[in-house]
C-alpha positions as CSV (number, residue, x, y, z in Angstrom):
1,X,93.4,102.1,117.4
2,X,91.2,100.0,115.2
3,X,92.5,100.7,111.8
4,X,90.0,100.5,108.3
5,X,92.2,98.2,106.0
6,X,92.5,98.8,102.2
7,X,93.9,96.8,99.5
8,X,95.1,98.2,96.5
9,X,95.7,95.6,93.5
10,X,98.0,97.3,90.5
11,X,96.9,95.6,87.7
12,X,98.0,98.5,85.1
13,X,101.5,100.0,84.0
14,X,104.6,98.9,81.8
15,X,105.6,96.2,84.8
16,X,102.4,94.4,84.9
17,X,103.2,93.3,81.4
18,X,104.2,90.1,80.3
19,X,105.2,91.9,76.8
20,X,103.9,95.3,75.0
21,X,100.4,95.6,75.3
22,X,99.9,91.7,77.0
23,X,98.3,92.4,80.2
24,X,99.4,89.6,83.2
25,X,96.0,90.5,84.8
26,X,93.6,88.8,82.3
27,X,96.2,85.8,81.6
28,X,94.9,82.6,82.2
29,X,96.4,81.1,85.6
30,X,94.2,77.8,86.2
31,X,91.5,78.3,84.4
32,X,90.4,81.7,85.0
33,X,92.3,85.7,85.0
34,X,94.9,85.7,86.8
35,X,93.6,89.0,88.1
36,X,91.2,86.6,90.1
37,X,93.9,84.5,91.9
38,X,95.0,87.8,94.0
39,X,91.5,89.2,94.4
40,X,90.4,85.7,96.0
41,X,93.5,86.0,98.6
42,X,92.3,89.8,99.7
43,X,89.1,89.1,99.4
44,X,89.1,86.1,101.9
45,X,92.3,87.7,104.4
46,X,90.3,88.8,107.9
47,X,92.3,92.2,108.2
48,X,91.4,93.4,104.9
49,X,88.0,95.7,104.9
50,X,87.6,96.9,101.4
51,X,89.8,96.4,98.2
52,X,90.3,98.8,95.2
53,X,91.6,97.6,91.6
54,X,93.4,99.8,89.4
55,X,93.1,98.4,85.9
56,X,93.8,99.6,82.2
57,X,91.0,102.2,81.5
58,X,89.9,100.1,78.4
59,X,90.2,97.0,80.7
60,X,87.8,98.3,83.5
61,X,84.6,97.3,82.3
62,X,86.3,93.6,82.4
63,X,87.0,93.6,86.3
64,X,83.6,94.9,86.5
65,X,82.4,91.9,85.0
66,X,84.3,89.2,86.6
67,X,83.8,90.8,90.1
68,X,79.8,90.4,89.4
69,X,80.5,87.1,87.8
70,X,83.0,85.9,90.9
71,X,80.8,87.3,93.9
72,X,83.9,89.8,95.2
73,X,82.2,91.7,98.1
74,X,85.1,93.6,99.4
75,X,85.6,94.9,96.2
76,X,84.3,98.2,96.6
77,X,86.1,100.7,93.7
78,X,88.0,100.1,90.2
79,X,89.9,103.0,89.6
80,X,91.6,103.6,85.9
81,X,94.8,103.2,85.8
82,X,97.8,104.7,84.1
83,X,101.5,103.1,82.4
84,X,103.2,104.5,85.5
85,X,103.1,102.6,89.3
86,X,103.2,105.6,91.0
87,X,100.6,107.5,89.5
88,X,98.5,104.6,89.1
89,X,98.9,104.1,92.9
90,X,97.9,108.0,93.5
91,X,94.3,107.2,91.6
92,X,93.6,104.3,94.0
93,X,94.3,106.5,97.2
94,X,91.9,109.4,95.5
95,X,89.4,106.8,95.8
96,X,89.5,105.9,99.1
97,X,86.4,106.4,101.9
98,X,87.0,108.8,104.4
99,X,87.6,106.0,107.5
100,X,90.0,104.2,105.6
101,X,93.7,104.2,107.5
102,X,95.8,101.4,106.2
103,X,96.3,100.3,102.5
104,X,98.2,97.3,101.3
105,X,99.8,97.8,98.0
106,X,100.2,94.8,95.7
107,X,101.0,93.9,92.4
108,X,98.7,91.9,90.2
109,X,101.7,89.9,88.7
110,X,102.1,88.3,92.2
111,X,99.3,86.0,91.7
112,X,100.4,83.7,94.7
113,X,100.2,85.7,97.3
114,X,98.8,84.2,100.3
115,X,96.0,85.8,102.7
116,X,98.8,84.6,105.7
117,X,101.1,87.1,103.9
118,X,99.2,89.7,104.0
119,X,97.9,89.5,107.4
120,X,101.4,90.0,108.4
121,X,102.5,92.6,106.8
122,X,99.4,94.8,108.2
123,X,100.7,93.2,112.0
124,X,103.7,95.0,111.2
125,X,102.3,98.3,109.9
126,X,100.6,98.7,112.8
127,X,103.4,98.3,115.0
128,X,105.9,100.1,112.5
129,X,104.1,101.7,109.8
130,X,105.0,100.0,107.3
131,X,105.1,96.0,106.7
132,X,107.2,95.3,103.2
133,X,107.1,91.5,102.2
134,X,111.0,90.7,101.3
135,X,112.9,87.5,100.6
136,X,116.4,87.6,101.5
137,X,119.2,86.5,99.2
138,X,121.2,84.2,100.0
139,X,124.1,85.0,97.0
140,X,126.9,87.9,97.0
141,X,125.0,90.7,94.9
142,X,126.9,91.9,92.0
143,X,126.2,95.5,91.4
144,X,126.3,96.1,87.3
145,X,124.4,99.4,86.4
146,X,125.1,98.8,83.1
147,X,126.7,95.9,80.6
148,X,128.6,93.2,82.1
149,X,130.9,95.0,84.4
150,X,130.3,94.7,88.2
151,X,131.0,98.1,90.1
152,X,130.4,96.6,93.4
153,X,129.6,93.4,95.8
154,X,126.9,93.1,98.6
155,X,128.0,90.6,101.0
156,X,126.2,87.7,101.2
157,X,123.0,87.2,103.4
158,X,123.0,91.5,103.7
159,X,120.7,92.0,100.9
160,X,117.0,91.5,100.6
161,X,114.3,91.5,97.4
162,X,111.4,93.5,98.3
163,X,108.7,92.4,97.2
164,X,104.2,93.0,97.5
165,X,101.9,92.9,99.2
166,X,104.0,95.9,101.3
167,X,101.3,97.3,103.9
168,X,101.7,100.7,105.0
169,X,99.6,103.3,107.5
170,X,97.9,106.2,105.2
171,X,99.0,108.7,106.7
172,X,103.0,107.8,106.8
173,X,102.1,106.8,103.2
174,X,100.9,109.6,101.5
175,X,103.5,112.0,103.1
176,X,106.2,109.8,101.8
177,X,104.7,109.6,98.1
178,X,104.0,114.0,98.5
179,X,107.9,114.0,99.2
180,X,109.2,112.1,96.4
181,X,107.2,114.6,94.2
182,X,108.4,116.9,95.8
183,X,112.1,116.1,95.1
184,X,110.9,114.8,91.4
185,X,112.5,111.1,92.7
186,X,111.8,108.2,90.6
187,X,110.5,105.2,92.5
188,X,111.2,101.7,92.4
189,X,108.3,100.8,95.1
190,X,106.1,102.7,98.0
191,X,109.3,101.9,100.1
192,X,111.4,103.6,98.7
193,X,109.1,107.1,99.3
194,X,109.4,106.0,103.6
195,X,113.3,105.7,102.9
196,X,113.2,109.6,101.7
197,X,111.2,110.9,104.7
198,X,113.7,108.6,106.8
199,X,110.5,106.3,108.3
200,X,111.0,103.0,109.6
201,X,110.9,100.4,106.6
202,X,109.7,97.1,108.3
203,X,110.9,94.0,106.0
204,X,108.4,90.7,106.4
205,X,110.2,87.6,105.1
206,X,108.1,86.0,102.1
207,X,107.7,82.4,101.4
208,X,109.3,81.3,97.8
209,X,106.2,80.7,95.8
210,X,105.8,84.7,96.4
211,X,106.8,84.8,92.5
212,X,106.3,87.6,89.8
213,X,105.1,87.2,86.7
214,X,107.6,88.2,84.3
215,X,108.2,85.6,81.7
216,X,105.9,83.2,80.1
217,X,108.1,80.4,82.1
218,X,107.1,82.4,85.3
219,X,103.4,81.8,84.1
220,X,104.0,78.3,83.9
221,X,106.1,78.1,87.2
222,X,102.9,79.3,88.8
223,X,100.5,76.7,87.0
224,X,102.9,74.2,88.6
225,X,102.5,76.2,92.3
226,X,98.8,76.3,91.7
227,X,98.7,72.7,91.7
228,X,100.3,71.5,95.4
C-alpha cells in the first residue's frame, strides 16, 4: 500500500511553553523562529507529503507569514490550536485531505529533529502501525509521584523516554484517540491512546541531540547543537 504521509507540528498548548504565555515556536534558534528549524526538517524528509501546523490562534497569521516568507511547499493547512495536546492534535486531523493515511506527530519544542528520524519512524508505522522515537535510559528510574519519596525502582536499561516525531497509521490512530475519550483518560502522548486499545507500540531509538525545549539553558544547548 502506498500510504499519503502527514506531519503534524504542535506548536500550541501549556508544554510548548518555555514560561506562561512565552511561546518556544517563535523563539529565536539561530537566527530565525524556532518554529522554522522543524518545518525545514519535514519539509525536506522524502516520506512526508504534506504538513499541517497547529499554532496559537492569535499566532496563526505569523506561520502564515514566515511559510510565504521561507518558501514551505508542503505546508498545506495551519490549523488553531488550543492549551491542551490532545485536542489541539484532534484540530490537525479535522484538517486532513481525504487520501491522507499516515500522520507523524511532533512537537515544535524538538527543534532538532532530523529528516533521518522521521523517515524511520514512518518505516516502522508501516510495518507496525505505529513508529514512537524513544531514547533509552541508561540509569535505575526512581518512581516519586510526589515530594521526595521514591515508591518504586525500574531496573536499569528497562525503561525508555518517548519522545516525537512518533508516526502512526490514521486509522489505528484515531481509534486509539476515540477510546481514550471514551474512557475520559488523560494522555501523556498519542502512545499512550495505542497502549488502551492494546496495539503494538513500536519504539525507534533517537539520537541525543533529539532535545526538548524546556528551559532557557535547553535553548542554549540547542544554539550549541545548531552549530556542529
Amino acid at each position: 500500500m502506498v500510504h499519503v504521509v502527514w506531519g503534524i507540528i504542535i506548536a500550541s498548548g501549556k508544554e510548548e511553553q518555555l514560561t506562561s504565555g512565552v511561546d518556544v515556536a517563535f523563539l529565536n534558534l539561530a537566527g530565525r523562529p524556532l518554529l522554522s528549524h522543524a518545518l525545514e526538517e519535514f519539509e525536506r524528509c522524502p516520506d512526508i507529503n504534506g504538513i499541517v501546523v497547529v499554532a496559537p490562534k492569535e499566532r496563526v497569521g505569523e506561520v502564515h507569514s514566515m511559510a510565504k516568507l521561507m518558501g514551505y511547499m508542503k505546508l498545506r493547512k495551519i490549523a488553531a490550536g488550543t492549551v491542551q495536546r490532545v485536542s489541539s492534535l484532534r484540530m490537525a486531523l479535522n484538517t486532513l485531505d481525504d487520501d491522507v493515511s499516515m500522520v507523524v506527530v511532533h512537537e515544535v519544542s524538538r527543534p532538532c529533529v532530523k529528516r533521518g528520524l522521521i523517515s524511520e519512524c514512518i518505516k516502522a508505522a508501516k510495518r507496525y502501525g505505529s513508529g514512537v522515537s524513544a531514547s533509552r535510559i541508561l540509569d535505575p528510574v526512581k518512581i516519586v509521584p510526589k515530594g521526595n519519596k521514591v515508591t518504586a525502582t525500574l531496573e536499569a536499561n528497562t525503561a525508555w523516554a518517548a519522545q516525537t516525531p512518533q508516526a502512526y497509521k490514521l486509522d489505528v490512530l484515531e481509534k486509539a484517540l476515540a477510546a481514550a475519550q471514551k474512557k475520559k483518560k488523560t494522555l501523556q502522548d498519542e502512545s499512550a491512546a495505542l497502549e488502551l486499545i492494546k496495539h503494538e507500540v513500536h519504539l525507534v531509538p533517537c539520537p541525543p541531540s533529539n532535545i526538548r525545549i524546556a528551559t532557557a539553558e535547553d535553548l542554549t544547548l540547542a544554539e550549541a547543537l545548531k552549530r556542529l
